[in-house]
C-alpha positions as CSV (number, residue, x, y, z in Angstrom):
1,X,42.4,52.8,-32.3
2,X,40.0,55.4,-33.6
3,X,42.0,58.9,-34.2
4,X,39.6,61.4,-32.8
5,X,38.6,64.6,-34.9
6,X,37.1,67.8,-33.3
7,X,33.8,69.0,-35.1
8,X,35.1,71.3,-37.0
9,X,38.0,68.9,-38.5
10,X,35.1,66.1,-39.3
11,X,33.3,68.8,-40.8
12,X,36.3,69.7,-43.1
13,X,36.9,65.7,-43.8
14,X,33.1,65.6,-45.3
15,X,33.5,68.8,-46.9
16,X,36.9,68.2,-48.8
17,X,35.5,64.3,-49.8
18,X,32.1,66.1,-51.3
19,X,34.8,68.2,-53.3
20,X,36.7,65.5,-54.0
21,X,33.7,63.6,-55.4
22,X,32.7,66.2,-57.6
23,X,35.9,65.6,-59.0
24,X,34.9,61.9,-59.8
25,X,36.5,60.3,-57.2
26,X,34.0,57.4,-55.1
27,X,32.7,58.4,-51.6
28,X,34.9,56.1,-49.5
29,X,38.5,57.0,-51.4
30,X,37.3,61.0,-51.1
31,X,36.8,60.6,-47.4
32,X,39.8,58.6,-46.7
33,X,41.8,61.1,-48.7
34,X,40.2,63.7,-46.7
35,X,40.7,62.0,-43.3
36,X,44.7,61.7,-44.4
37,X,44.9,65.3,-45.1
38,X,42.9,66.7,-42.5
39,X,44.2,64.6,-39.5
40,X,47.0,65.6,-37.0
41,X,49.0,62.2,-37.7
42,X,50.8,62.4,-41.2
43,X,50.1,58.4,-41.5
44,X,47.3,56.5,-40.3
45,X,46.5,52.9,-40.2
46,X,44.0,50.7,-41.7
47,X,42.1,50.4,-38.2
48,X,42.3,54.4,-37.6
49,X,40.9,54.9,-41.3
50,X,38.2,52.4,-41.0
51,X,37.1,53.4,-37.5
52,X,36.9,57.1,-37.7
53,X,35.3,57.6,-40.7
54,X,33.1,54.8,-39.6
55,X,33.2,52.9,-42.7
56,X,33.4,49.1,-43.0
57,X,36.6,47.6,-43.6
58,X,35.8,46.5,-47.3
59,X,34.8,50.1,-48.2
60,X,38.2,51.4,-46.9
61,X,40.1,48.8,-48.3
62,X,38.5,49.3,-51.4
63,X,38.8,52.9,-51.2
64,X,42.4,52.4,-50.2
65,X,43.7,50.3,-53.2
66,X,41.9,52.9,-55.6
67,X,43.9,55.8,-53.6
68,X,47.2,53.2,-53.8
69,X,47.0,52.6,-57.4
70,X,46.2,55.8,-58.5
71,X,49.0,57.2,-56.8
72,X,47.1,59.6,-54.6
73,X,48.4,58.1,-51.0
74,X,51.5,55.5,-50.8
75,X,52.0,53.4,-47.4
76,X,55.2,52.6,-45.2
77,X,55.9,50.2,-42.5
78,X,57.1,50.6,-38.7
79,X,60.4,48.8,-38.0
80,X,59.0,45.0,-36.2
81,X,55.8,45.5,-37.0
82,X,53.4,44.2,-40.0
83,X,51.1,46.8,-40.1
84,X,51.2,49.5,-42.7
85,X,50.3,53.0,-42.4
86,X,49.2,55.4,-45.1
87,X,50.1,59.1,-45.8
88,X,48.9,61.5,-48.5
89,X,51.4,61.5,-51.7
90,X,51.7,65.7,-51.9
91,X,54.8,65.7,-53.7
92,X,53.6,64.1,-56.8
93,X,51.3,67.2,-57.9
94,X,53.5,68.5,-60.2
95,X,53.4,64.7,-62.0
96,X,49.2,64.8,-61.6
97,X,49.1,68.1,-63.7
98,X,51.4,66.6,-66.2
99,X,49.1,63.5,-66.6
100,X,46.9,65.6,-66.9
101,X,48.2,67.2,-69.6
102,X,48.4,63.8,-71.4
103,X,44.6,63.4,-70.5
104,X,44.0,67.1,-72.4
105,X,46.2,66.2,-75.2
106,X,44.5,62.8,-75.6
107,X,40.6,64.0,-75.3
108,X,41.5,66.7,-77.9
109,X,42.6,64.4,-80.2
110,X,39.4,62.0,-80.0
111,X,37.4,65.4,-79.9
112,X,39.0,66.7,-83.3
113,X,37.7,63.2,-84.6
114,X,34.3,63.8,-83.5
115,X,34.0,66.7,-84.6
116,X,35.3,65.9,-88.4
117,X,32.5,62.9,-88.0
118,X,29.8,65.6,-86.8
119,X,26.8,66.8,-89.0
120,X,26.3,70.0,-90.4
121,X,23.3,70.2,-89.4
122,X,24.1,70.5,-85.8
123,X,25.6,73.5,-86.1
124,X,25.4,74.8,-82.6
125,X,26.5,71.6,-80.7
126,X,29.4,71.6,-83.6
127,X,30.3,75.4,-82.6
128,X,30.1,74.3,-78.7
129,X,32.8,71.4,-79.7
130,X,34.9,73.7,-81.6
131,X,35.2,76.0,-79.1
132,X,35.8,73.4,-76.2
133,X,38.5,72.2,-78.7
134,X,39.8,75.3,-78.7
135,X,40.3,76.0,-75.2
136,X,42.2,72.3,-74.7
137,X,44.3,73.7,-77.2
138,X,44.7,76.9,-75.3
139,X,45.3,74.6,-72.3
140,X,47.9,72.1,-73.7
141,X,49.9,75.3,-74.6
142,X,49.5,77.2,-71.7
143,X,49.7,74.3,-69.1
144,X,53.8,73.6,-70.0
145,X,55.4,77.6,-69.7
146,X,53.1,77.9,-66.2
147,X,54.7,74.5,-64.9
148,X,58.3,75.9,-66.0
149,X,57.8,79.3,-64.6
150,X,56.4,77.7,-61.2
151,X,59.8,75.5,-60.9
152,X,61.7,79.1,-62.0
153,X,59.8,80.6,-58.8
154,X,60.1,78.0,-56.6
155,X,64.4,76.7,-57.1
């Protein structure tokens, strides 16, 4: 049961999964996570995923797990029936910048490391460090008062 996409939406789907990719995520998981934000149905089956992005099934159930574990989609069942349908996990943004934040925190720390371990004689790759340094420490500061004054905005 294919889920059929005007042009313009399968356009979007490839465009959003290039984007996605760029952000490290693999082809099949950017599309399907494309597919489940783009499409008119919230949640969508293993069969619709499959067969209109016109992948094989291993792909998007690879590319589904990846999403699954991650955190990125979540499934649900129907009432009677075994199948499971999968939906886009929005809400958990908020949660994705913060392990983020942990990410920044942590790659600062091993940075600060590399840098102590660095040669003087480098000196312009050791001022690029230092200043990437920097701005993770700008970040990790910054990052926390914008989350609180979003949630201020937003009660």
């Amino acid at each position: 049961m294919t889920t059929v996409l005007t042009e313009t939406k399968l356009r979007l789907v490839e465009e959003l999964g290039v984007l996605h990719e760029q952000g490290g995520m693999q082809p099949a998981a950017a599309r399907v996570l494309s597919l489940l934000m783009v499409s008119d149905k919230v949640e969508l089956s293993f069969e619709e995923i499959y067969e209109t992005l016109k992948i094989s099934k291993s792909a998007a159930s690879n590319a589904i797990n990846g999403l699954l574990s991650t955190g990125r989609i979540e499934y649900m069942t129907q009432p009677g029936e075994r199948k499971r349908y999968f939906r886009c996990k929005l809400k958990n943004i908020k949660e994705g910048v913060q392990k983020s934040l942990s990410g920044i925190e942590a790659m600062n720390v091993m940075l600060k490391k590399v840098l102590d371990q660095r040669p003087a004689s480098t000196k312009e790759f050791n001022t690029n460090l230092k200043e990437m340094i920097q701005f993770l420490d700008f970040l990790r500061k910054e990052l926390p008062a914008l989350i609180a004054k979003w949630e201020a905005r937003n009660k």
